[in-house]
N, C-alpha and C positions, 0 to 999 in steps of 0.2 A: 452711512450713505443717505444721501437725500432722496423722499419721495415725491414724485409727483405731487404740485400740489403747495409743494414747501420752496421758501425762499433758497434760492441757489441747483435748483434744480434746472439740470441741462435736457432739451428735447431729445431725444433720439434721432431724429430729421432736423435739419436745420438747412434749409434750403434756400440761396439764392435772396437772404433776406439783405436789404443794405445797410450798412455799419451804420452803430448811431450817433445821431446829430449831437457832438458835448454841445454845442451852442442853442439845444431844445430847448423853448422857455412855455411857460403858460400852459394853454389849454388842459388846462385838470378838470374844466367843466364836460369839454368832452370828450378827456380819457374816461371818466366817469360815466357819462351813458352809455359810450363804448364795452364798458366793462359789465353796466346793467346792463344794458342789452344782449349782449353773447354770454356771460358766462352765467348772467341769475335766470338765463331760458329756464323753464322746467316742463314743455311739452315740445313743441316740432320745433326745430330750428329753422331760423327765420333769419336769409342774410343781412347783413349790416350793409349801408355804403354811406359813404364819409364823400357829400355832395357841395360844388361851390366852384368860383372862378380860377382860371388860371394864377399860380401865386399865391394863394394863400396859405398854402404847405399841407396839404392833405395827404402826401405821399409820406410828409416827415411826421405826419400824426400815424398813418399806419404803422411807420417803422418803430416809432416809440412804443404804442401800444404792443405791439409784435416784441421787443424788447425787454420790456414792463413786465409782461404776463407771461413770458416763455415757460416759466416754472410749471404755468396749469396747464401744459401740451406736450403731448411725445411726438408731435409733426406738428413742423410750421414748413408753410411754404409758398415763396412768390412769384406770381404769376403775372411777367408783362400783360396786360391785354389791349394797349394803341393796337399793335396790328391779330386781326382774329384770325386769320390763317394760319397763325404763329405759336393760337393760345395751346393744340390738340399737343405741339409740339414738345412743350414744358411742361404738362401735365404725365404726357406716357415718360420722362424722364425721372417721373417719381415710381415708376415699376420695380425697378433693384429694388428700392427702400421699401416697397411692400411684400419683397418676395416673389413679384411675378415675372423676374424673369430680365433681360438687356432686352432696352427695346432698338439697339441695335438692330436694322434692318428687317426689324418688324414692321408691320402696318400703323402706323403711329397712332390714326383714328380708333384703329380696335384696341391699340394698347389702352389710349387714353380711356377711353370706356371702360376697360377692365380695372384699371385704377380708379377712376370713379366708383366703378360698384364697389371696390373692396374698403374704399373712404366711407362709401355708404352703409355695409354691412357692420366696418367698424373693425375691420382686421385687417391687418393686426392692431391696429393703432385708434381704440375711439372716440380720443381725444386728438381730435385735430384740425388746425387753422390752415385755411386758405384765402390767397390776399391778392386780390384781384385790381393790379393798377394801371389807373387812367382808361376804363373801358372808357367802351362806348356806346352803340347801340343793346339795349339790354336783351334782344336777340339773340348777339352775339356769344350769349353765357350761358341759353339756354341748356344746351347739353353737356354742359359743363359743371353744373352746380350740384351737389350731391346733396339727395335729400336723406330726413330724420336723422343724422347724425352729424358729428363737428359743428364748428363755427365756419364763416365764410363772410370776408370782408373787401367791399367792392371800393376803390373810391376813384368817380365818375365827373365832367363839369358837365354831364347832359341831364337837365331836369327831369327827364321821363324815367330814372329812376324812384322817385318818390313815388310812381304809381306802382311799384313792381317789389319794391323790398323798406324796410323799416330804413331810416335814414336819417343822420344827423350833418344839418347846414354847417361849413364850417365858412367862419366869414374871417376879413381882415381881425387882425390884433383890435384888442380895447388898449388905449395910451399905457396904463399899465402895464403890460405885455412887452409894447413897443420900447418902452424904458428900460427894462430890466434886460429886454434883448439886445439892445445895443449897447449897453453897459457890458455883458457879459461879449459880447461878438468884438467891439472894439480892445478891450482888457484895459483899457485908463477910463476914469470916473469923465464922464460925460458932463453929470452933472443934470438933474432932472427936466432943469430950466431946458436947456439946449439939447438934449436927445426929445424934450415932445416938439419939441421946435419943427428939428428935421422929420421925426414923426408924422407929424401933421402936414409937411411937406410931400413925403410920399403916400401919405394914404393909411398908413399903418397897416402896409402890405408885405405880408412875411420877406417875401422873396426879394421887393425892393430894399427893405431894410438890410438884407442879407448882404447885397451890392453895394449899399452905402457904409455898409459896417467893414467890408473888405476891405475899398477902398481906401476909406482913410488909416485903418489900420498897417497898408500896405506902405501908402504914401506921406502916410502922418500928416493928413488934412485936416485942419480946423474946422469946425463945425461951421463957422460964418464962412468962410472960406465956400465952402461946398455949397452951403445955403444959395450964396451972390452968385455960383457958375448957373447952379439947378435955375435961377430968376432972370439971366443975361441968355436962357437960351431961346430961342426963339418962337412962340407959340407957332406961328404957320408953319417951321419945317419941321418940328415936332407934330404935326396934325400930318401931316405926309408921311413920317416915320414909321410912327405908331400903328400898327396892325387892329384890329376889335381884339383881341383873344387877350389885350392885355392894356392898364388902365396909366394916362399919361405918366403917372409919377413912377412907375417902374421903368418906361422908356428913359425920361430923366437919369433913372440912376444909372442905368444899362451904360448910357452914351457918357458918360463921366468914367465909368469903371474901364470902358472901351479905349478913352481916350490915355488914360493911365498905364492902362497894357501897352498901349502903343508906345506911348516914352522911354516906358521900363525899356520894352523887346520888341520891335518892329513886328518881328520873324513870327515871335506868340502870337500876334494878334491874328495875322495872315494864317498859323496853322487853327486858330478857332473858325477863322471864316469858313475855312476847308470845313471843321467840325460840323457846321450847320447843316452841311447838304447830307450829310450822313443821317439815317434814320434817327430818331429819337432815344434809341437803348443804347446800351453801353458800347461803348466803339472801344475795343481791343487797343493797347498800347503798341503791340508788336506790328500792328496795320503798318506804321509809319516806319518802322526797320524793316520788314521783308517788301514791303513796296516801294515804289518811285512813280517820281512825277517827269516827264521825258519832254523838260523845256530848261530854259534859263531863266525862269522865273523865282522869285524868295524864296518860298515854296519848297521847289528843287533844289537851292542849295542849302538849307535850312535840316532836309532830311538825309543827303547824304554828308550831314555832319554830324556824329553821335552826339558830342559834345551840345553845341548849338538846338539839337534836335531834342536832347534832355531838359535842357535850359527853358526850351519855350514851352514844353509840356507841365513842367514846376512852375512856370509864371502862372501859367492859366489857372492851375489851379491856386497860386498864392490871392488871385485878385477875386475869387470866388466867380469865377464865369464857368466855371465846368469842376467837378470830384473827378478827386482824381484819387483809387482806391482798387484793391486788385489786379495791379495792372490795366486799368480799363479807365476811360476817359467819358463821365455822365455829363452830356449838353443835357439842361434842362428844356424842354420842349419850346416854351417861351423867348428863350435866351437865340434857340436855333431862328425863330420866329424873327424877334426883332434884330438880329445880325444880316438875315438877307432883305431886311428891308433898309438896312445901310448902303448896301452894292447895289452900285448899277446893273441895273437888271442885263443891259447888254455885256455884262461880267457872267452873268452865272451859267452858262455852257462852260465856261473856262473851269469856273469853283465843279461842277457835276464832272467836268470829264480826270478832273484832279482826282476825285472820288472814285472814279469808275477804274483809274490807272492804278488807284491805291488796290482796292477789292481787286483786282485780278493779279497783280504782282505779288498780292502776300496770299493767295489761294494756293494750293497744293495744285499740284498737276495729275496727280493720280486719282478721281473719285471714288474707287475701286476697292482701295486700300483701308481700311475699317478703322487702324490707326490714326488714319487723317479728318475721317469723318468729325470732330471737332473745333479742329479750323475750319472748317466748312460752316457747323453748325453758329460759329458768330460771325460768320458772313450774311447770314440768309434775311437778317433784318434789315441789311441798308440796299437791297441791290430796291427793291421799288419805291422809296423814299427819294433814292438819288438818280429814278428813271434809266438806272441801268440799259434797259430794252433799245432807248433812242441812240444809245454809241453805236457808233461804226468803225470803231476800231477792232480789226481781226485778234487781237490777243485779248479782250473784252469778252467778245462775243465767245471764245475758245473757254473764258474761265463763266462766264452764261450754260453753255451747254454742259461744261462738266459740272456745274453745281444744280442742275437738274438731274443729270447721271446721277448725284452725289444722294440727291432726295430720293431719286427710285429705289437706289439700294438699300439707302437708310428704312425705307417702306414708307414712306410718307408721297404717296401718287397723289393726294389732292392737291396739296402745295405743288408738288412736280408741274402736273397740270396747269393751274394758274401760271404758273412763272412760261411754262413752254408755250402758254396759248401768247402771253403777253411778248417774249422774242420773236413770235412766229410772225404773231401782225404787226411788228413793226420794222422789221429786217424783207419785209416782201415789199414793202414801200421803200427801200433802200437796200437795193443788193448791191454786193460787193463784188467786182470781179476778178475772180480766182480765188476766192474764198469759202471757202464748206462750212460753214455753221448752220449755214438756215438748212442744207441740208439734213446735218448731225441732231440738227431740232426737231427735224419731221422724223426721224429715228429713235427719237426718245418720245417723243410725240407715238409713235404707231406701238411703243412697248407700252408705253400706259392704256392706250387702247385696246390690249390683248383683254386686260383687266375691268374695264370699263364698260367693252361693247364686243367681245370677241375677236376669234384671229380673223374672218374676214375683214373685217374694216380695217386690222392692223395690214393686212396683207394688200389692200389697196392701197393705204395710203406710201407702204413702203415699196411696193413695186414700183408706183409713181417715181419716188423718190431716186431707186435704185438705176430706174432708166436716166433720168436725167443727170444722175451723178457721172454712168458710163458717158455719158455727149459729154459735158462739159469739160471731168476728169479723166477720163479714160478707165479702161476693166482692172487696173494693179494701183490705183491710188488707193492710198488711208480709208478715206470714207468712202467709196465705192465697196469695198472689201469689207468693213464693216458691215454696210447694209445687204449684202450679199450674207452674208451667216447669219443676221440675224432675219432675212428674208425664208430660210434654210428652216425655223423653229416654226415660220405661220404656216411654211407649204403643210409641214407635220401637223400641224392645229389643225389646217383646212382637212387631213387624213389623206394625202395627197404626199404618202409614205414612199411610193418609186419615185415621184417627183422630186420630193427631200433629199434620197439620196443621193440622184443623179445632180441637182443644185448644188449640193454641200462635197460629192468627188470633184467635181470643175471648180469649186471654192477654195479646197484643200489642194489642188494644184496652182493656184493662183499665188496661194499665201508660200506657198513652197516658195513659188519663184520666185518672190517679193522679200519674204524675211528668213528663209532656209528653212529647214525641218527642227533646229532646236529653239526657235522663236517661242515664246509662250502667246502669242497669238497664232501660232500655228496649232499649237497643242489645242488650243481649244477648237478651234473647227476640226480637228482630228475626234474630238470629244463629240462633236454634233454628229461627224459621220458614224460613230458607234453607237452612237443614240437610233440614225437612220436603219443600221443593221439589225437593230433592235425591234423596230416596228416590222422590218421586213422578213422577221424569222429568222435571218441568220445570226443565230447568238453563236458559235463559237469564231466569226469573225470579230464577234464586239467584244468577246469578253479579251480577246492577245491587245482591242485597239484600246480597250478602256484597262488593262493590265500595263501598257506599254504609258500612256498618259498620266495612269495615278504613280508610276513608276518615277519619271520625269518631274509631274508640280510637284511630291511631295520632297523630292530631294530638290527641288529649285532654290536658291537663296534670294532670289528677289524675283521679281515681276508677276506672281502669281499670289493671289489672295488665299487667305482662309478658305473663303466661300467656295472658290474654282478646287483647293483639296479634296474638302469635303462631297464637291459634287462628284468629281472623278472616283472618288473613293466609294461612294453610294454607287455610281456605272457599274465601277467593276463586280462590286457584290453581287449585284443585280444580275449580271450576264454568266457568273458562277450560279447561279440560283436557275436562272433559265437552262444554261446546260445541264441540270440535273447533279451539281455537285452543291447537295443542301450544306453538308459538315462546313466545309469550306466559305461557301453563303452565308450561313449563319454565325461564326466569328467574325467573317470581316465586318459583317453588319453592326457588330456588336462594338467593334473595333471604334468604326467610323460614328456611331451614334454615341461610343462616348469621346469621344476626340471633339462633337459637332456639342453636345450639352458642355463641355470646357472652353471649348473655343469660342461659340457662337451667342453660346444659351442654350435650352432646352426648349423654348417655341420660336426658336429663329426656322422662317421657311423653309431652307436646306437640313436643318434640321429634322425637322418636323417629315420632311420628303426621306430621309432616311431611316425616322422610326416605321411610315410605311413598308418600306421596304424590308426591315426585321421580322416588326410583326409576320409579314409573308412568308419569310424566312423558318420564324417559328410554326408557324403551320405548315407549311409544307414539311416540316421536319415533325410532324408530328405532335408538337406541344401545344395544344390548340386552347387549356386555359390560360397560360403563358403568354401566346400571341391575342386575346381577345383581350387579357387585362390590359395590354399593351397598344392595340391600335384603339381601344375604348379613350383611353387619356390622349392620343396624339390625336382622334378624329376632333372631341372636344375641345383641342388646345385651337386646329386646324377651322373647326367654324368659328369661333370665340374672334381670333386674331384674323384670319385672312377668308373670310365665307365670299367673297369675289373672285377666290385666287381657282384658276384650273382645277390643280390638282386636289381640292377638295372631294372632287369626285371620285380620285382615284383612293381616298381614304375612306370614303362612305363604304364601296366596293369591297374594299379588302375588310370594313368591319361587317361587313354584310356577310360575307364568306366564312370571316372566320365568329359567327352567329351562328351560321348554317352549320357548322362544324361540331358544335359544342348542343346542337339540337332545335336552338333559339329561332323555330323556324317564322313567327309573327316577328317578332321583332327585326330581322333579317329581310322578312320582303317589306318591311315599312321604310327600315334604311333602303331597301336597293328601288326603292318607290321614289324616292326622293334624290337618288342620283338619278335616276333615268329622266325624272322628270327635267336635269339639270344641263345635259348633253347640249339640248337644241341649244340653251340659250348660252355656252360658254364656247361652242366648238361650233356645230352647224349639225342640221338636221340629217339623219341616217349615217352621222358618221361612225367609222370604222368601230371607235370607243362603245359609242352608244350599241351599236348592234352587238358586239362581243358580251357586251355585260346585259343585254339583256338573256344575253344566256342563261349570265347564272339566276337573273330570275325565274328563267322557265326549269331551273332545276330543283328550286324552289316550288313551283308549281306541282311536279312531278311527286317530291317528297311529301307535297300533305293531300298529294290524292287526285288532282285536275291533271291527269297524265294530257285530256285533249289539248288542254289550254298551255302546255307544256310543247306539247309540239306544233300547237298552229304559231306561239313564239319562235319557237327554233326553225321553224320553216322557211318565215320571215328573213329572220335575221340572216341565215347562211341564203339566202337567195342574195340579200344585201350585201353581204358581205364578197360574194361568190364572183359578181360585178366589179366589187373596186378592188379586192386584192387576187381573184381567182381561188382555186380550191386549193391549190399546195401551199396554203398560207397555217400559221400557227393558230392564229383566230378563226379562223375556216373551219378547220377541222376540228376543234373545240367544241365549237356547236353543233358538227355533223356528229362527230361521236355521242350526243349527249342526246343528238335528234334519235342517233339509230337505239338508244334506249328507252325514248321516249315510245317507238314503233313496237321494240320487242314487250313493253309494257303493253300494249295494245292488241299484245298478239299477233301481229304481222311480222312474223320471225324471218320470212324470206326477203320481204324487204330491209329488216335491220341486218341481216346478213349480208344483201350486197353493199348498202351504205359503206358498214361497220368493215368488209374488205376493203373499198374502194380509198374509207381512213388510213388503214391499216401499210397500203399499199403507199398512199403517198407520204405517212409518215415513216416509212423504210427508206424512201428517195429522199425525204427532206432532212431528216436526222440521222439515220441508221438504224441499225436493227437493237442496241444494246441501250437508245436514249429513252428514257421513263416515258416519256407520251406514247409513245412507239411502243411500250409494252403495255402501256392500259388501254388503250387502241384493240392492241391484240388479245389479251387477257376479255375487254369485252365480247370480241367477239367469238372469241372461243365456248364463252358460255353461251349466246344463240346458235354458233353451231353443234353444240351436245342439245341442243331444245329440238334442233330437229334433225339430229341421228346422223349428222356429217361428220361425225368424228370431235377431236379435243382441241382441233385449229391450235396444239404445242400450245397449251394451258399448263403445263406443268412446267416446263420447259420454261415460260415466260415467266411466271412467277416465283420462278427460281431466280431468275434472272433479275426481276424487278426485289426481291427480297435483297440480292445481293446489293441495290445503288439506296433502299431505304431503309435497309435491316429489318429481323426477321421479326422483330417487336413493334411495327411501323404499326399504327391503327390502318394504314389503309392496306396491309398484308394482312391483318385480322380481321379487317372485314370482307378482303377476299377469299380468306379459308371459311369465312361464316357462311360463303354462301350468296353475300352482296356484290353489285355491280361498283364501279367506283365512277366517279362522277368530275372530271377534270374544269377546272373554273378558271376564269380569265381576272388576272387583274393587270392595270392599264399601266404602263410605265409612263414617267414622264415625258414631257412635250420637250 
């Protein structure tokens, strides 16, 4: 077996690099420094870029080299970088390969960084090349570039490289070069005389040469031949033609090769023109079979001919105007350049909107679907290239919003952003009447702004929306009813939990009527409303609504995603766990968290949301090293990957608790230091979250001895709380219980007395007499009334009771025969 290192040695990564050029000639002066330069390093590594004009093959010098040298690498990998919104994206898609996980509907940004540091650490892999083509601004790479370890090879035509990184000029062919390449590109002996001939004709520019080699190879043109067109052509409407980015005698070759396609195959030439408005990267072959063009143009009949439609794709690439290679069709940037400076400009609305019909007729219609997420993923390059934003075509604008759907799920919200700021401002200068997108925009717009800047600002901008969809569309349209549910998740952010409910029961009646109760958009506002039961204390409503829900997507055979399973499936645990049946809580958790690491990954968000939920699960059932090992690696996974997302807090919390649990009392009020500090700015200030959990700080407080500071906390907070949900609330009386121990610590036994009844009392009304809060309620205050001679307030009676729903081995029945008070904590379920 071969090792690293040794000829015929295969990387372990082999990424996205392009097939090599058999027609590669020459530059061995700077594969050579290429090779000193990266591999004879022997202190910090210092990127390479391979700097120079349009055409002279810089890209075809990386892939050789990348080729050449794979033996000395266990990862290669290439990274478009024309568009840098694009770069964070191909970078997190090297995650699997390092072990960290599907960046599936991860935060692309934090993946991308966590693949960076592991490039940088060197693990698994610490040999490894990364190929960064056609940047730009070196900016643009700054956080991208991984330092003291691998190689890193840029190739750029902006100068301002040379200030920034080691750099070798790469210029046209020397005549020798240009002879041996078009000897070997034609396949008949040229003859040195007349290949420097045409040489010297174009410049001795890789990429011209490329054109003229095809061509005649193609059409078996004579070298004089070709010479006498290149001289009969016109210098003034070649000065017209010609763009800067690229030097006459490549235009010469271009418009010869052009004109060859054209004899060969009308249809070819017409589907390259199309090619040029397409971004720059590789345009998918299948664009042009699952799309249409909806005219009687070539064009259109051209594609829906399979035949015809093969034929012109095999031209293009026989005349060397585009590779054609994995199913996928490479316009070189140049070629795209000098093709729309052939068309009449009052043509190219016609060529963009061709583009625009294409991208939206071969997009999937589901963004939802995780499966699909990859047609998506080689879409996302040509929708600003080809100005996507400016159509005003309603099935456009529909595959626009779902390919921002398509980014939010994927986790990649900054690109989301970009593309939704860019349809928003250009669809509000042209609305359409009777059409919903720019609505559907400000709907995906106000979900990235959950993340961005909190649910008030999403809640403004989507109540706006929400109104104006009711005028337009009326209260049972599509997107009305959307933004209604998801109007339903900011009232709950704002903590505005009666509100939520009553929103999302009138929602759930709506969709009723609109799509029946076995709708899977029904089931999910069913799903919201169990959520709302949740916040509002009544868990055994939620737990039949979210039992009847996971009941329904998990047996669905289509319309329901992974992600919507695995949420339901996380509800239901959760509302089992809140009713006091841990046993039960904790398998399903366990159930659903490994279903969600097979399914999803192990730090996909949903995921990640239902190892909280275990973890909790494990403590409260007692396993409290178990649950700390456990939410320790999911809080970590949770700031690492998504430290913007909500529920980060609700993972600090529960690592906080279960700190507090295992003794770790400094380290536990540093964690719950750090979510409290994090409320105002992700939710809003004094809400519901933030005052419940500073509970468990003040029990905290209470455990290392600041009983006062423990209760001027708790005082606080249930006063705040006492205001927006009133006292018969689950979060209320959490921190009155925990107040009226803060007092009996204080020796004010008469006042934790009536508190500790007044608990007691409405958790009888609010659960019953036999639900666990209900008996630690009571259990506390059975022991201030034995502190002052009222009796045993059915102390024994209750703790018989509560042995029987935790078993008699529960730590918190052992700390109640010790002699200890027990201490009930809040953690936040999701929004």
């Amino acid at each position: 077996m071969t090792q690293r290192g040794e000829l015929g040695y295969v990387p372990r990564v082999w990424g996205k690099v392009p097939l090599r050029n058999r027609n590669f000639t020459g530059r061995e002066r700077e594969l050579e420094l290429l090779k000193q330069s990266l591999v004879g390093q022997q202190t910090a590594v210092v990127p390479q870029a391979l700097r120079g004009m349009g055409g002279v093959g810089k890209t075809q010098l990386a892939v050789e080299y990348a080729h050449r040298n794979k033996h000395r690498y266990d990862l290669v990998w290439w990274i478009p970088a024309d568009q840098p919104s694009l770069i964070a994206s191909t970078i997190a898609a090297l995650s699997p390969e390092l072990g960290l996980g599907d960046v599936n509907a991860q935060g692309v940004r934090e993946t991308a960084a966590a693949v960076i540091n592991a490039l940088r650490r060197g693990e698994p892999y610490g040999n490894w090349l990364l190929i960064f083509d056609n940047a730009g601004e070196p900016r643009d790479l700054d956080e991208f570039i991984p330092a003291d370890s691998g190689h890193v090879l840029i190739t750029s035509r902006n100068p301002d490289w040379k200030t920034r990184v080691e750099t070798v000029e790469v210029d046209v062919f020397d005549r020798a070069e240009s002879i041996e390449f078009l000897n070997r590109r034609v396949r008949r002996q040229l003859g040195d005389a007349e290949a420097s001939r045409l040489a010297e004709r174009l410049g001795d520019l890789p990429l011209a040469l490329e054109q003229a080699g095809a061509l005649q190879a193609e059409a078996a043109m004579e070298i004089g031949e070709y010479l006498e067109l290149l001289a009969q052509k016109p210098t003034e409407a070649m000065g017209l033609l010609a763009p800067p980015d690229y030097p006459q005698s490549m235009a010469d070759a271009w418009l010869l090769s052009t004109q060859g396609l054209e004899r060969a195959l009308p249809e070819a030439l017409e589907l390259l023109k199309v090619c040029a408005f397409f971004g720059p990267e590789p345009i998918p072959v299948d664009i042009f079979r699952r799309g249409s063009v909806h005219d009687d143009s070539l064009l259109s009949r051209t594609l829906s001919d399979p035949v015809r439609r093969s034929m012109a794709i095999r031209m293009i690439g026989k005349f060397a105007l585009a590779t054609i290679e994995d199913r996928q069709i490479h316009v070189h940037r140049l070629v795209q350049s000098f093709l729309k400076d052939t068309i009449d400009p009052a043509e190219y609305d016609s060529y963009k909107h061709h583009v625009h019909q294409l991208l939206a007729g071969a997009a999937p219609t589901d963004p939802d679907q995780e499966s699909r997420w990859p047609q998506f993923a080689e879409l996302v390059p040509h929708v600003r290239p080809s100005e996507l934003a400016a159509c005003a075509t309603p099935k456009v604008r529909q595959f626009a919003v779902n390919l921002v759907r398509y980014l939010i799920s994927y986790g990649d919200t900054a690109s989301a952003r970009a593309f939704v700021d860019d349809f928003i401002s250009a669809w509000e200068d042209k609305p359409l009447d009777g059409d919903p997108s720019l609505l559907i925009a400000r709907n995906r717009l106000a979900s990235i702004l959950r993340v961005e800047e909190g649910y008030e600002a999403a809640y403004r901008l989507r109540a706006e929306a929400l109104q104006q969809a009711r005028n337009e569309f009326g209260p049972v349209h599509p997107v009305t009813l959307a933004l209604q549910v998801a109007l339903g998740t900011d009232l709950r952010g704002l903590g505005d939990f009666a509100g939520a409910l009553a929103h999302d029961t009138e929602a759930r009646r709506r969709h009723e009527e609109v799509f029946g109760t076995e709708h899977p958009r029904t089931w999910n506002i069913v799903h919201n409303q169990a959520l709302d039961l949740v916040v509002n204390s009544r868990y055994p409503e939620a737990r039949e609504q979210h039992r009847q829900i996971f009941e329904l997507q998990s047996g669905a055979t289509s319309g329901v995603s992974k992600i919507e399973v695995l949420t339901s499936w996380g509800g239901l645990a959760r509302a089992l766990r809140l009713c006091g049946d841990l046993d039960e809580a904790r398998f399903l958790s366990e159930d659903a968290y490994d279903f969600g690491k097979e399914a999803l990954g192990s730090e996909h968000l949903r995921t990640l949301q239902v190892g909280i939920d275990l973890s909790i699960a494990l403590r409260r059932a007692g396993e409290h090293d178990e649950a700390l090992s456990l939410i320790r690696q999911v809080h970590a996974s949770h700031a690492a990957r998504f430290p913007r997302d909500p529920q980060i807090l609700s993972s600090a919390n529960a690592l906080a608790n279960a700190l507090r649990m295992v003794g770790e009392f400094d380290e536990a009020a540093q964690i719950m230091y750090l979510a409290l500090t994090g409320y105002p700015l992700m939710y809003r200030e004094g809400h519901p979250y933030a005052l419940a959990s500073a509970g468990n700080a003040a029990i905290l407080h209470r455990l290392r001895g600041d009983v006062a500071e423990a209760r001027r906390i708790n005082e606080t907070s249930l006063a705040g709380l006492r205001e927006q949900l009133g006292f018969a609330h689950d979060y209320t009386l959490t921190v009155a219980v925990n107040l009226a121990s803060d007092l009996s610590a204080l020796g004010l036994l008469d006042e934790a007395c009536e508190l500790g009844q007044r608990c007691h009392t409405a958790y009888l009304t609010l659960f019953g007499p036999d639900d666990p809060a209900t008996l630690v309620a009571g259990l506390n205050l059975a022991r201030d009334l034995q502190a002052t001679g009222r009796g045993d307030g059915g102390f024994d009676i209750s703790l018989e009771l509560l042995a029987g729903r935790r078993g008699a081995d529960h730590p918190e029945i052992v700390d109640v025969r010790a002699g200890h008070r027990l201490n009930p904590d809040f953690d936040a379920p999701p929004i």
